[in-house]
C-alpha positions in Angstrom: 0.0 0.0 0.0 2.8 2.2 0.2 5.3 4.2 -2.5 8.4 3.0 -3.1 11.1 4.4 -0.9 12.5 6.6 -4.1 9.0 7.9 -5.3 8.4 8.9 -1.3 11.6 10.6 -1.2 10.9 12.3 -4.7 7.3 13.5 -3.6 9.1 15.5 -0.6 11.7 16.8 -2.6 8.9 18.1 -4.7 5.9 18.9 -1.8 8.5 21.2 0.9 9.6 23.2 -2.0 6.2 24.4 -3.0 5.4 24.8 0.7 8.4 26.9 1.2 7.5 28.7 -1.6 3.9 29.1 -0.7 5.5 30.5 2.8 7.7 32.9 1.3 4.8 34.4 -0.8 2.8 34.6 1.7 4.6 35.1 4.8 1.9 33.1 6.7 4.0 31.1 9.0 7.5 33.3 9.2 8.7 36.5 7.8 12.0 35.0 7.2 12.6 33.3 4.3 11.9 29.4 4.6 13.8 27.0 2.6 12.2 23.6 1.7 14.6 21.4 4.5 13.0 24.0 7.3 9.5 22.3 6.4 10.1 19.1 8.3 11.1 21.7 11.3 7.6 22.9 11.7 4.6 21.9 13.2 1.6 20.2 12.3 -0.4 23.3 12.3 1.9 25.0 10.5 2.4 22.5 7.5 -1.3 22.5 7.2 -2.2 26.0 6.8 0.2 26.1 3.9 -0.8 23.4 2.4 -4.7 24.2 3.0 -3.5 27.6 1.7 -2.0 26.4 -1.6 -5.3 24.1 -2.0 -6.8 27.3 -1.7 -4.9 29.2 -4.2 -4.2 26.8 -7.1 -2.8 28.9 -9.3 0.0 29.6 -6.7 1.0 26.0 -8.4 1.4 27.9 -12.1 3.8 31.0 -10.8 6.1 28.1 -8.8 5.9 26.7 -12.2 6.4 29.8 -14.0 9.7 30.4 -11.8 10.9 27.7 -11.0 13.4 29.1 -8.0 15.1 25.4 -7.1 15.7 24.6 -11.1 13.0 21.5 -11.2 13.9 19.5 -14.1 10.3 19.4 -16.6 9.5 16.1 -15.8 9.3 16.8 -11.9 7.3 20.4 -13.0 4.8 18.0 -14.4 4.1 15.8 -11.6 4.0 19.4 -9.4 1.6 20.7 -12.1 -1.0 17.8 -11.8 -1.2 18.5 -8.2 -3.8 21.1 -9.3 -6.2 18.6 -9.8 -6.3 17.7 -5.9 -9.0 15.7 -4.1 -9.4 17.6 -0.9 -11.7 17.0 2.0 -13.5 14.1 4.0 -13.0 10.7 3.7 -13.5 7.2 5.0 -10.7 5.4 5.4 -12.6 2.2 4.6 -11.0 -1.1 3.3 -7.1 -2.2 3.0 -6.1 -4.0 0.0 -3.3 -5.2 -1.3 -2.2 -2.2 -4.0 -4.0 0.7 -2.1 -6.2 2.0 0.8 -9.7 3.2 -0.1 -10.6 6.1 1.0 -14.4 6.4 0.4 -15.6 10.2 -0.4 -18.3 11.6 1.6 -20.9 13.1 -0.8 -24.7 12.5 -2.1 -22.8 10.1 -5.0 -19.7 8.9 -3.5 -16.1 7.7 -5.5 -13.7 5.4 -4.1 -10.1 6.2 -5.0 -7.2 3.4 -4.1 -4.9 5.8 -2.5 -0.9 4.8 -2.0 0.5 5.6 1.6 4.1 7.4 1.6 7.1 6.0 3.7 4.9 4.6 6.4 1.5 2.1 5.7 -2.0 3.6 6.6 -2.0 0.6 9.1 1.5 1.9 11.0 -0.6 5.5 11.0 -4.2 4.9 12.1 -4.0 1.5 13.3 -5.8 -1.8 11.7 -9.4 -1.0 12.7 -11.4 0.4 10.0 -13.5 2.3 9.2 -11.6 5.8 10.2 -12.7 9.3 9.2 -10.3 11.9 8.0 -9.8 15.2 6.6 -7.3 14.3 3.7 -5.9 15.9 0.8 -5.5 13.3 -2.5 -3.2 14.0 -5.3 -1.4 12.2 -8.5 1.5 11.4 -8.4 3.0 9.7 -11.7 0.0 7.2 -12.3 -1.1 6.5 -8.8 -3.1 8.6 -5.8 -1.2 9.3 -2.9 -2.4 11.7 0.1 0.4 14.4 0.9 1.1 13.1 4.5 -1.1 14.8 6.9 -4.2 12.7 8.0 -7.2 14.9 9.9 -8.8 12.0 11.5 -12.1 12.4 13.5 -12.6 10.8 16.8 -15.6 8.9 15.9 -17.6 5.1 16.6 -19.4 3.2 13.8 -22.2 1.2 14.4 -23.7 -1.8 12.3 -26.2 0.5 10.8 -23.4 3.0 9.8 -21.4 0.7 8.4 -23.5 -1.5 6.3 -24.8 1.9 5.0 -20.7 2.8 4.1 -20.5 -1.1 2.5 -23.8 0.0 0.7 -22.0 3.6 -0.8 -18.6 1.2 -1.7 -20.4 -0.9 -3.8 -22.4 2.0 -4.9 -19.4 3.7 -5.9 -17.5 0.5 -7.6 -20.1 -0.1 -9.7 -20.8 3.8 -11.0 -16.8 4.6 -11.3 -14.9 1.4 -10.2 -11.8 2.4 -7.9 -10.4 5.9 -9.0 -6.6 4.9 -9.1 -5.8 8.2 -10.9 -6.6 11.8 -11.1 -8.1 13.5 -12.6 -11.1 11.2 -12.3 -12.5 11.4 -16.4 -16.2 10.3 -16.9 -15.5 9.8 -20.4 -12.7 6.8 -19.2 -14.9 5.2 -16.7 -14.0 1.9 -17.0 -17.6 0.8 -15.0 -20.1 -0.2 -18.5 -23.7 0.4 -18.8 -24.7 -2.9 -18.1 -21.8 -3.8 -15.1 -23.8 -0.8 -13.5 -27.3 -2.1 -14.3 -26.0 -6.0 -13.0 -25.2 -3.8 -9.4 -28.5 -2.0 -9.6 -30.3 -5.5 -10.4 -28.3 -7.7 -7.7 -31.1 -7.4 -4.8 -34.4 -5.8 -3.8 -32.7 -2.8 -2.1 -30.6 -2.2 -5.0 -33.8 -2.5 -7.1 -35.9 -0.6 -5.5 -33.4 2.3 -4.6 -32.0 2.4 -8.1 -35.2 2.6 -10.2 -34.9 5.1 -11.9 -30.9 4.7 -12.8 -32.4 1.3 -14.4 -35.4 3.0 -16.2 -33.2 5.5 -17.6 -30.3 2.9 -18.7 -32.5 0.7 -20.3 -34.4 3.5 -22.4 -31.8 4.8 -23.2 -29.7 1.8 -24.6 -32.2 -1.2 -26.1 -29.7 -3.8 -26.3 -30.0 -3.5 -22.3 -33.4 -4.6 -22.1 -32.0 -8.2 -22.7 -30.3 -8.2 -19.6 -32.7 -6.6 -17.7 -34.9 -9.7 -18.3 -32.4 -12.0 -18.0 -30.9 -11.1 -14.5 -34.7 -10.5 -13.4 -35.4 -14.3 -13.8 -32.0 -15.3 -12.4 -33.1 -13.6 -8.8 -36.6 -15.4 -9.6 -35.2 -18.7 -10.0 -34.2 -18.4 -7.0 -37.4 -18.1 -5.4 -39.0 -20.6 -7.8 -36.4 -23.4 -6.6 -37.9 -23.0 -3.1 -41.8 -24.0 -4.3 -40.7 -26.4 -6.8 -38.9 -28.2 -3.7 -41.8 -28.0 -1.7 -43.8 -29.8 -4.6 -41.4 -32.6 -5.0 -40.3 -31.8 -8.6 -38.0 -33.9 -10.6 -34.8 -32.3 -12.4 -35.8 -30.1 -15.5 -35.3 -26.9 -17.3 -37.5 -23.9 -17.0 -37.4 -20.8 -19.2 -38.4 -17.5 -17.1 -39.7 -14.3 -18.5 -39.4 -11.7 -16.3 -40.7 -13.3 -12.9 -43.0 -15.7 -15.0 -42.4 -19.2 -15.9 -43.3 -19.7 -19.6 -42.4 -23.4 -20.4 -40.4 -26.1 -18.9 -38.9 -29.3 -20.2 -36.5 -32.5 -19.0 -33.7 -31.0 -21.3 -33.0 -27.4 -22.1 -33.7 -28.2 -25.9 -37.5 -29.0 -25.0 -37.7 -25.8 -23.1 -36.2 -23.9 -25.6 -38.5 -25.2 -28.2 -41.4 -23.9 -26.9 -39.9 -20.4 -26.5 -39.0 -20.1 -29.9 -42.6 -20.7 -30.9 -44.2 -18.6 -28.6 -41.7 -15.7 -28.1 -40.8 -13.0 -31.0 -37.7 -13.6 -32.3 -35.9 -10.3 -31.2 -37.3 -10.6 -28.0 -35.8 -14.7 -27.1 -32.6 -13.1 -25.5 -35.3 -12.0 -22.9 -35.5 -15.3 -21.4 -33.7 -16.4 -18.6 -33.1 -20.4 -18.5 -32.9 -22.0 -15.5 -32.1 -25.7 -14.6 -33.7 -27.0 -11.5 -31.8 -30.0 -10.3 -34.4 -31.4 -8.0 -35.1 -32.1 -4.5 -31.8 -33.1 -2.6 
């Protein structure tokens, strides 16, 4: 979860400069004139009004680049530069995996980005018990998200309701934009499909009934979705059919489902398909959902 030890070193040798810099145009912290290695020298409080200042006051990021005072070469100009498109505020600190943290964001439609620690793991820092709240700042940083090193966290409990409500946003927020691993997040490049979204609004009767009008307006909007509508529809009916066909004692066979309707059965899928095709229009057959019972066990 963490940077290499050279990219950690490299984002400092990039971050204290621009503080310093912010500092020295500023004069919020001292009149004197800081110099990047007096960063590590001040406190907490300190480091963060810069840096809130510089989030602030973007465009302070375009005169460093613009001047240039410690001679960056381009290439390290352009990682500085992209720190413009900074991810700043709250976030839940809400699952460890193996490449990244998540840090789950905190509005109406929330984004998960996998977020890289620097020379210490977000475990060392806030300990293994998730999930934590904190004030964070997230930037790029080559390809990857990394946070610049200063973690608000808010002393605060979660109960079962809060966090199944959390787990609910996550895979809310997987399924609309997958894990943002880079910024700036682009809409256009969101690797999450129509229908991988309309699977996760489909998957249960919360989803189904909190989401529908996200799956009204994907399937009018895209026909060829309509087919797996239908389809996934009589997969979570099968489900419930398999109980009363249990109940009755019936054998192994094949039952084709439109919608939440069985419309013919057979011992083989061949003899339930039959029936379809002679009953169904032919641009509407994807529609049905096959399901094989295997009997009472």
């Amino acid at each position: 979860m963490k940077l290499s030890e050279d990219d950690a070193d490299l984002f400092h040798s990039l971050f204290h400069p621009l503080l310093a810099y912010v500092n020295n145009k500023t004069k919020l912290i001292d009149t004197t004139s800081l110099k990047p290695k007096d960063i590590t020298s001040l406190s907490m409080k300190q480091i963060h009004e810069l840096r809130m200042h510089l989030y602030d006051h973007l465009d302070m990021i375009d005169s460093f680049i613009a001047e240039n005072p410690y001679d960056f070469s381009k290439e390290n100009l352009s990682i500085i530069h992209k720190w413009k498109h900074v991810e700043c505020g709250d976030f839940f600190i809400f699952r460890y995996l193996k490449n990244y943290a998540v840090f789950l964001g905190t509005e109406k439609i929330p984004k998960a980005y996998g977020v890289k620690a620097l020379k210490s793991s977000f475990e060392e820092i806030i300990g293994p018990f998730l999930p934590v709240m904190a004030y964070a700042a997230l930037l790029p940083f080559k390809d990857k998200i990394i946070y610049d090193g200063i973690l608000g966290s808010y002393p605060m409990s979660f109960g079962g309701g809060m966090k199944k409500g959390l787990n609910s946003d996550y895979q809310e927020a997987k399924s609309r934009f997958g894990i943002i691993t880079q910024l700036p997040y682009d809409s256009l490049t969101d690797p999450r499909s129509d229908a991988e979204k309309l699977k996760f609004y489909l998957k249960n009767k919360h989803n189904r009934d909190r989401y529908w009008q996200e799956i009204d307006q994907l399937i009018s909007k895209n026909d060829s979705l309509q087919g797996l509508y239908y389809q996934e529809m009589g997969k979570h009916q099968a489900r419930s059919l398999g109980k009363y066909f249990k109940d009755f004692d019936l054998q192994e066979g094949w039952f084709a489902i439109l919608n939440d309707i069985p419309i013919s059965s057979g011992k083989t899928k061949k003899e339930a398909k039959e029936t379809v095709l002679n009953i169904i229009p032919k641009e509407k057959q994807n529609f049905i959902y096959y399901y094989h019972y295997k009997g009472k066990k």
